[in-house]
Wavefront OBJ file of the C-alpha trace (Angstrom):
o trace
v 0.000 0.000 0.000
v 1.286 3.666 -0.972
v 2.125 5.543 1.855
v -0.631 7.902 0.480
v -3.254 5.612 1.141
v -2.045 4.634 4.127
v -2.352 8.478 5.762
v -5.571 8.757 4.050
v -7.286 5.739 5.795
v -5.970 6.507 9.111
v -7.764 10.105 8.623
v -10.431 8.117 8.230
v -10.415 6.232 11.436
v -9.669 8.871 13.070
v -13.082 10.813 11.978
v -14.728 7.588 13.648
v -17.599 5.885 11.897
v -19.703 7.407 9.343
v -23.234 6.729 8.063
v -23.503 4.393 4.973
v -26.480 6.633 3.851
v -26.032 9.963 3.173
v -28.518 12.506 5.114
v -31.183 12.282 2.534
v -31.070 9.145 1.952
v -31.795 8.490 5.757
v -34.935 10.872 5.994
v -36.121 9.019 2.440
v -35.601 6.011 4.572
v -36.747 6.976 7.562
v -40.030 7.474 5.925
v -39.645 4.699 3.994
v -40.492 2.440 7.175
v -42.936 4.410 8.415
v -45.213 3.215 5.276
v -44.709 6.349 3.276
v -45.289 5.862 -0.692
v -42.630 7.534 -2.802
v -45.215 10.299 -3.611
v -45.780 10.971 0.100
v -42.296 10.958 0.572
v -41.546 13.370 -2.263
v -44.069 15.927 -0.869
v -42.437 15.864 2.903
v -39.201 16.537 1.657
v -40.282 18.975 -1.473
v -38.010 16.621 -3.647
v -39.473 14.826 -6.818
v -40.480 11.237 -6.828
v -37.789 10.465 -9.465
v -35.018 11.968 -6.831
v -37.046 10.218 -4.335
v -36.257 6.731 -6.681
v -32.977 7.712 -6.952
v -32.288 8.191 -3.100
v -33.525 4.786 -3.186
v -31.527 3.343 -5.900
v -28.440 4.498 -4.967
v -28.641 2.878 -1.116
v -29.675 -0.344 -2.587
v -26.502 -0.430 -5.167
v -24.361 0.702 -1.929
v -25.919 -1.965 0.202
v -25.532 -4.486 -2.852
v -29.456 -5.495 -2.633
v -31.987 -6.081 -5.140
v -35.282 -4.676 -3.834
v -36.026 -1.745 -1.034
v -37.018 -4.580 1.614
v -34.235 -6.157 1.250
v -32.682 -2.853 1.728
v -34.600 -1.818 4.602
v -34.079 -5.130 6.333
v -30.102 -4.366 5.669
v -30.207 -1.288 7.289
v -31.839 -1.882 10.106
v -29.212 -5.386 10.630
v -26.676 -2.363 10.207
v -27.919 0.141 12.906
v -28.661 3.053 9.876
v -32.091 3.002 10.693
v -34.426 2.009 13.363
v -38.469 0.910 12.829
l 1 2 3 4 5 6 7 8 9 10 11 12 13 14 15 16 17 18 19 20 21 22 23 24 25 26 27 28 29 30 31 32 33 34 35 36 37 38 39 40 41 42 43 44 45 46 47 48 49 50 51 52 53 54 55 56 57 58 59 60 61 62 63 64 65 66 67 68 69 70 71 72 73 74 75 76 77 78 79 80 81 82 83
């Protein structure tokens, strides 16, 4: 490993853990498991349901899952969100 690398992942241990989700993500998530349809969702958070799909999207290709339970059930395994 380049020395490079090396100082650049101890800076990141040293931040300490970080969310897998970004903050959007997490509030599309949050109201993810609290029922909310992606046009409900769009509306709290004055975001379109496309951005809403892509918020989505872009967890489940993080998380490596197919579907948004699997995703959900992932998350909450992980501690990222809570029902």
């Amino acid at each position: 490993m380049a020395w490079i690398e090396r100082v650049t992942r101890l800076k990141d241990l040293e931040r300490g853990p970080r969310s897998l989700l970004t903050k959007r993500e997490k509030e599309v998530f949050d109201l993810l498991v609290q029922d909310k349809t992606t046009k409900e969702i769009a509306g709290q958070l004055y975001i379109s349901e496309k951005t809403v799909r892509n918020h989505i999207s872009n967890a489940m290709q993080k998380l490596g899952v197919k579907g948004r339970s699997q995703a959900v059930i992932e998350l909450i395994r992980l501690g990222e969100i809570q029902i």
